[in-house]
C-alpha positions as CSV (number, residue, x, y, z in Angstrom):
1,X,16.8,-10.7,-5.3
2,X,16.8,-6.8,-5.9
3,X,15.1,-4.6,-8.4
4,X,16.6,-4.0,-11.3
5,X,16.0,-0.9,-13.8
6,X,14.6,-3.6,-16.3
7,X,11.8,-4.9,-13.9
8,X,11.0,-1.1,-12.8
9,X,10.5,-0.4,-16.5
10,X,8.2,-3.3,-17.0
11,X,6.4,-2.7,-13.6
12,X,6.1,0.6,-15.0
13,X,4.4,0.0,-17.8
14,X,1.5,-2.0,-16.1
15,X,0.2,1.2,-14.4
16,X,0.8,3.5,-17.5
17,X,-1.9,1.4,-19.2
18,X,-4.2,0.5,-16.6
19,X,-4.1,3.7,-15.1
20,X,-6.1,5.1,-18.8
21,X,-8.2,1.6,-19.0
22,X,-11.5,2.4,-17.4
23,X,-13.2,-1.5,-17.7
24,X,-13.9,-3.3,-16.1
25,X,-13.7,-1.4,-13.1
26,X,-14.6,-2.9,-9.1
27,X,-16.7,0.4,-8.4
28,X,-17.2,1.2,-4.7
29,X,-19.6,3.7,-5.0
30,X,-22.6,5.1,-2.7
31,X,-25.5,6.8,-4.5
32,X,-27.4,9.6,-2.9
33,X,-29.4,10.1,-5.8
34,X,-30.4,9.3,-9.4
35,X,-27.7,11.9,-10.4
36,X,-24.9,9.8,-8.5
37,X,-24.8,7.2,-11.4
38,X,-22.0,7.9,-13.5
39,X,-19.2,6.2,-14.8
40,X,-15.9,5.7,-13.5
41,X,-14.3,8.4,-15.1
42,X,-16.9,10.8,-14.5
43,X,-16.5,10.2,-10.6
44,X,-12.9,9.8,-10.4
45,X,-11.6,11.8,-13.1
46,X,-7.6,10.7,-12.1
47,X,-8.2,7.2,-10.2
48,X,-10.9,5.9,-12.9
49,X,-8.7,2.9,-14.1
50,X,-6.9,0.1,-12.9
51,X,-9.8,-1.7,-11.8
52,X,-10.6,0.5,-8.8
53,X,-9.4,3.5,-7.0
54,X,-6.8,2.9,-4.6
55,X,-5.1,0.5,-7.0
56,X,-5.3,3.7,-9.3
57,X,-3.3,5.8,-6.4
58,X,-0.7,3.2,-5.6
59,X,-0.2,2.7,-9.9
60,X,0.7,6.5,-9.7
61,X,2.8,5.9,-6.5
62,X,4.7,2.9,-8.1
63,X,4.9,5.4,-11.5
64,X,7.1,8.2,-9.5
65,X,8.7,5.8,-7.0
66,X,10.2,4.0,-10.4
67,X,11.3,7.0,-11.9
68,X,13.3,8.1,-8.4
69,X,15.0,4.8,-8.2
70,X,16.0,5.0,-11.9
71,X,15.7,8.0,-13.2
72,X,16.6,7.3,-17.2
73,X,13.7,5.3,-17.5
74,X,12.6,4.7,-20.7
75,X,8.6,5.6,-20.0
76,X,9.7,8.9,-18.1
77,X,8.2,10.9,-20.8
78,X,5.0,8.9,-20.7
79,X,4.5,9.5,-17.3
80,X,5.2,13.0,-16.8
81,X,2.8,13.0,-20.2
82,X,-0.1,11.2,-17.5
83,X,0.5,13.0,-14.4
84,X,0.2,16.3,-16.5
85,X,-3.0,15.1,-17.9
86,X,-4.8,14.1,-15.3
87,X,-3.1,15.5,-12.1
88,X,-5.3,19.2,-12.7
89,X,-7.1,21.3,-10.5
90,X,-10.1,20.7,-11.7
91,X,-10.0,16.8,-11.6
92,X,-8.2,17.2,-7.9
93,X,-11.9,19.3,-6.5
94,X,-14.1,16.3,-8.5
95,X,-11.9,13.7,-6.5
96,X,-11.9,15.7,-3.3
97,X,-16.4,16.3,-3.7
98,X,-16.7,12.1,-3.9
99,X,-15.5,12.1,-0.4
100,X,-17.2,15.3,0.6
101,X,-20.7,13.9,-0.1
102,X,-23.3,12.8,2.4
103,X,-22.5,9.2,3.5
104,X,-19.7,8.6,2.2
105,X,-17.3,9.1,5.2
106,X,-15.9,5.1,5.5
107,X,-14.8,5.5,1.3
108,X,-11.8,4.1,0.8
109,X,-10.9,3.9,4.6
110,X,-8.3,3.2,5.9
111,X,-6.6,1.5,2.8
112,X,-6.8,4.5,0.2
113,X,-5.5,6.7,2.7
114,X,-2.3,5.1,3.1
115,X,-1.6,4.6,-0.4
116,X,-3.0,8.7,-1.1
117,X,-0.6,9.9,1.6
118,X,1.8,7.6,0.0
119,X,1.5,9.2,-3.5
120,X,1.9,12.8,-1.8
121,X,4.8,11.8,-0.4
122,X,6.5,10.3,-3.4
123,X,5.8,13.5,-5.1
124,X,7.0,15.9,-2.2
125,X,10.2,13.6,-2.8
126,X,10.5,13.1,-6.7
127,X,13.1,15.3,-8.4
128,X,11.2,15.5,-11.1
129,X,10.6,19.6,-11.9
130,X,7.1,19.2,-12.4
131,X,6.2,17.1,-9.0
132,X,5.9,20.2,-7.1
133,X,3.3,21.7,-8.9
134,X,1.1,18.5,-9.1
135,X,1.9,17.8,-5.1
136,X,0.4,21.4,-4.6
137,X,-2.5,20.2,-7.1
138,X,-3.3,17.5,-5.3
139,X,-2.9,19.0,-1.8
140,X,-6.5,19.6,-0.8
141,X,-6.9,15.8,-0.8
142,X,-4.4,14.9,0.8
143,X,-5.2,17.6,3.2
144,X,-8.5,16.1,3.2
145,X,-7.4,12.6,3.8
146,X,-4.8,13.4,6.5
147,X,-7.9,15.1,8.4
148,X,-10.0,11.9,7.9
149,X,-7.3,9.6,9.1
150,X,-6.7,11.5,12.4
151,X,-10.7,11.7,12.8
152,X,-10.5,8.1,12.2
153,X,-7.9,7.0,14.6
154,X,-9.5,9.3,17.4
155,X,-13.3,7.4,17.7
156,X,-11.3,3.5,16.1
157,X,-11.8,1.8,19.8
158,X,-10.3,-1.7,18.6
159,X,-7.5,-2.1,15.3
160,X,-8.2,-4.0,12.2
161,X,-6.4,-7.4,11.7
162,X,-7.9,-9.0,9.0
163,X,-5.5,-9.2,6.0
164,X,-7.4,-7.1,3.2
165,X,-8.3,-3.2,2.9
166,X,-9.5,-2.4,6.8
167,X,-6.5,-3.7,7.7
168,X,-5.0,-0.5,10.5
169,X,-1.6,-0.9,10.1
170,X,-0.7,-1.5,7.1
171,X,-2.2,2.3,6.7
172,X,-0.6,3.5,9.9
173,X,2.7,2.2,8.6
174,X,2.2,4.5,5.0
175,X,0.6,7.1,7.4
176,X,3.5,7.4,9.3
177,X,6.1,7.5,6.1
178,X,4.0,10.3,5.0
179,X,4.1,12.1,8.2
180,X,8.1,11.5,9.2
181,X,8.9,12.8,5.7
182,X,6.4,15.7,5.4
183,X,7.6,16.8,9.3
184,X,3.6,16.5,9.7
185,X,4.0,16.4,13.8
186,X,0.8,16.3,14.4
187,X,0.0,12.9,12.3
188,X,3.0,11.6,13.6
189,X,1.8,11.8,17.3
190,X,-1.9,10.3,16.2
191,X,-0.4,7.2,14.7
192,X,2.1,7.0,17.1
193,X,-0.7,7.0,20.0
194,X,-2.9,4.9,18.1
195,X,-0.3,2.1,17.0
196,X,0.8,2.1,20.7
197,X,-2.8,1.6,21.8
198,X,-3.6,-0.2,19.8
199,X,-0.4,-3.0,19.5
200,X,2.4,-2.0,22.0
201,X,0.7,-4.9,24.6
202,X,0.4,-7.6,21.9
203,X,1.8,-10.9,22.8
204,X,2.0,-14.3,21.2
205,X,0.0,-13.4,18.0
206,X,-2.1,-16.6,16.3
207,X,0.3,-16.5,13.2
208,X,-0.5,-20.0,12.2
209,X,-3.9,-19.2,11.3
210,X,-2.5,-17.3,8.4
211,X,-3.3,-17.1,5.9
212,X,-6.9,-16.4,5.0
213,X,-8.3,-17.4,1.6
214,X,-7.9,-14.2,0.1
215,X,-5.4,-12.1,2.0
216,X,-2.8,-9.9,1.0
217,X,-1.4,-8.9,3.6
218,X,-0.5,-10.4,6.9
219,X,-2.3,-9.5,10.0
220,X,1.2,-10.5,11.9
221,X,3.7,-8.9,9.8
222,X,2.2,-5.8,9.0
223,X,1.2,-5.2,12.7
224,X,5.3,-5.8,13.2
225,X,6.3,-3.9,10.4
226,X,4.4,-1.0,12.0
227,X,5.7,-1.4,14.8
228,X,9.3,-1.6,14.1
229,X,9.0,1.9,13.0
230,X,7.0,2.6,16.4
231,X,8.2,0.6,19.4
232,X,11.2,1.4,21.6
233,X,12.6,-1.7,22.0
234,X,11.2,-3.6,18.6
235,X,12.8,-6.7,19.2
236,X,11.9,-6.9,23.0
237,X,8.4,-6.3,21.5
238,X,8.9,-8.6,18.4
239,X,10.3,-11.6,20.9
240,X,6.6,-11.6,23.0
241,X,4.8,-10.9,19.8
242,X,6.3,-13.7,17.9
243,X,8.0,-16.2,19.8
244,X,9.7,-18.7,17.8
245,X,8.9,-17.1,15.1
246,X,11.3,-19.2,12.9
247,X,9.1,-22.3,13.6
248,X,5.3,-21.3,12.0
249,X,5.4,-22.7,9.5
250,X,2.5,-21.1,7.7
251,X,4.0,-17.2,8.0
252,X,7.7,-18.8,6.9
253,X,6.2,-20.3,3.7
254,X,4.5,-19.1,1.0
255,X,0.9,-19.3,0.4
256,X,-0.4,-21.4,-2.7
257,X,-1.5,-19.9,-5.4
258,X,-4.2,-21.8,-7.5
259,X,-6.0,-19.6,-9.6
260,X,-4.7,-16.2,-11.1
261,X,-7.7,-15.2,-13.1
262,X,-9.5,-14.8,-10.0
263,X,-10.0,-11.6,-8.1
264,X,-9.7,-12.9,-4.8
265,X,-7.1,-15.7,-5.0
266,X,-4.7,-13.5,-6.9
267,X,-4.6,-11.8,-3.7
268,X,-2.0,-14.7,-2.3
269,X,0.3,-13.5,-4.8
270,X,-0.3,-10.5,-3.2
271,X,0.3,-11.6,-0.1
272,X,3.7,-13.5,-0.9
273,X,4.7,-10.0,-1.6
274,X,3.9,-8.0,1.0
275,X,5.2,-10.8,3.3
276,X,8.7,-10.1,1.8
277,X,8.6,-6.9,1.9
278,X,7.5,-6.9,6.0
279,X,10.2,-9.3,6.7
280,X,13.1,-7.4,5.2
281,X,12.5,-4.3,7.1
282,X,11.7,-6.4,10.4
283,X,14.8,-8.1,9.9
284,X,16.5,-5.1,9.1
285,X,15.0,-3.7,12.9
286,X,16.4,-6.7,14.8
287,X,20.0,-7.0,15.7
288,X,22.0,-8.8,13.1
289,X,22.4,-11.4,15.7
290,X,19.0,-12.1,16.7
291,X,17.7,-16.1,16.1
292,X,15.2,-14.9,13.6
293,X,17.4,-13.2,11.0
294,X,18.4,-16.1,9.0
295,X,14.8,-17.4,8.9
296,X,13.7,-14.6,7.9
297,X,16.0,-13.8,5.1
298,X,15.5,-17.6,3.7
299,X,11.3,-17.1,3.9
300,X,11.9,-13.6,2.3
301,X,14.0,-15.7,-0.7
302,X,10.7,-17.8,-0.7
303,X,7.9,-15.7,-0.8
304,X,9.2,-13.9,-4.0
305,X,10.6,-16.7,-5.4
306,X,7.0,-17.9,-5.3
307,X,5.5,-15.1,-7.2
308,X,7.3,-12.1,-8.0
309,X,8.0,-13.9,-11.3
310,X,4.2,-13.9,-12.4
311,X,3.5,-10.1,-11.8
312,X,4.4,-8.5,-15.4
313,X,2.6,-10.1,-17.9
314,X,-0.2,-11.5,-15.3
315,X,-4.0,-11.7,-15.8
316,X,-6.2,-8.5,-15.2
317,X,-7.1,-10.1,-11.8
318,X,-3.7,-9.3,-10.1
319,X,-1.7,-7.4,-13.0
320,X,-3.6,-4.2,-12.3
321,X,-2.3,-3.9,-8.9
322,X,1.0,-6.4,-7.8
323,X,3.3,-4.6,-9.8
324,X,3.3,-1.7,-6.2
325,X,3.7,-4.8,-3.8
326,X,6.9,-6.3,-5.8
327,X,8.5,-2.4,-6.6
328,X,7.6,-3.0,-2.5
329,X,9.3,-6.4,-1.8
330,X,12.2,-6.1,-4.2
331,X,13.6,-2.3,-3.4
């Protein structure tokens, strides 16, 4: 299954509403004062919808990375009509102050980073005439955010597994897109240092404990997706980390999903997603004869079968957000 011009268009669409929808929104939000409440839009003048702010980043994200893949599609006025009307200098310094306030240092860490460094990268690459001048808008937060995510990585002792937002490497993995492509050296060598301390010695990884009740992500496949890009001998690395990979039967199958009207169980959709899309670039790392391709091109046929079917048109629980992780699995 691969993405086809009329499922970027309707992925598309998703975002270019929700990303003007302000309600109901999941704020995240720490008040130092009585002057701190405010409403979404006031505190995030550009990632004020689609339910909360990093789903707002990755909606742009999935809004440019549409438009590069195809690029006579048929919203293209509508979203150089949104990044022109929100992508300003004056709603870039009101972004860049939330993070700059007292206490507010963990915001959106590490997941919104990714996706932000994501977004500026997708710009840097969109031949679109305009994304230069909103990349150079939105520079001092991603200048910002780069600085935050190298602090971050230097005083993180221990990685994050768990299969939601702290999750390290599924940022490190954006992190170090954004760096490669950028020719950021610097970032590069952090998240190189850091995804070797932190995972180069990994062996035998508790896959079939996945998958949690409300993960989207998986704790074993983002950590080898990560490290595919990292590792000098990925499938020497992959072998000890996974072992029989072929036979856990809870990472090869999709997870069940019984409820997609609710916020935390849409997640597995989610997660079905994100498997697919770890699994084609791992399989894509190992040699074409290695004993795990074919298992893992037949779970990848799985997990989207399973749910890349009920992302347009979904309930608000999952649609405002699963249309990035199938433009993700399906490219």
């Amino acid at each position: 299954m691969e993405l086809t011009q009329h499922q970027a268009d309707a992925f598309a669409r998703m975002p270019l509403t929700y990303l003007r929808q302000e309600y109901p929104n999941h704020i995240m939000h720490l008040l130092n004062d009585d002057g701190d409440v405010l409403p979404p839009r006031e505190l995030h003048p550009i990632f004020y919808g689609c339910f909360d702010w990093h789903s707002a980043v990755h909606g742009y994200w999935l809004l440019l990375r549409c438009l590069r893949l195809y690029p006579q599609l048929s919203c293209r006025e509508e979203i150089i009509a949104l990044f022109d009307e929100h992508v300003t200098d004056e709603n870039v310094a009101q972004e860049l102050a939330y993070f700059t306030a007292p206490f507010r240092a963990s915001f959106e860490r590490p997941y919104g980073y990714g996706w932000l460094l994501a977004l500026a990268q997708e710009l840097k690459r969109a031949s679109l005439p305009q994304a230069e001048r909103w990349h150079q808008t939105l520079e001092p937060l991603t200048q910002d955010i780069r600085a935050r995510l190298m602090d971050y990585l230097s005083k993180l002792t221990y990685p994050i597994r768990v299969g939601t937002h702290y999750n390290t490497a599924f940022a490190l993995a954006l992190g170090l897109d954004y760096a490669r492509a950028l020719e950021d050296n610097a970032l590069e060598s952090a998240i190189l240092d850091a995804a070797n301390r932190y995972y180069l010695h990994d062996t035998h990884y508790p896959a079939h404990y996945e998958p949690g009740g409300d993960e989207y992500i998986s704790g074993a496949l983002t950590e080898a997706l990560l490290m595919s890009k990292v590792a000098d001998n990925f499938p020497a690395w992959f072998d000890a980390f996974l072992p029989q990979v072929a036979s856990v039967s809870a990472l090869m199958n999709p997870a069940q999903v019984s409820d997609r009207t609710d916020p935390k169980i849409a997640h597995l959709d989610g997660l079905n997603l994100s498997r697919a899309w770890c699994m084609k670039h791992i399989a894509k790392a190992l040699p074409e004869n290695h004993a795990a391709q074919t298992a893992l091109k037949e779970a990848v046929a799985r997990h989207l079968s399973a749910s890349v079917e009920h992302v347009v048109g979904s309930h608000y629980s999952g649609g405002h957000w699963l249309a990035s992780f199938a433009l993700l699995a399906l490219e």
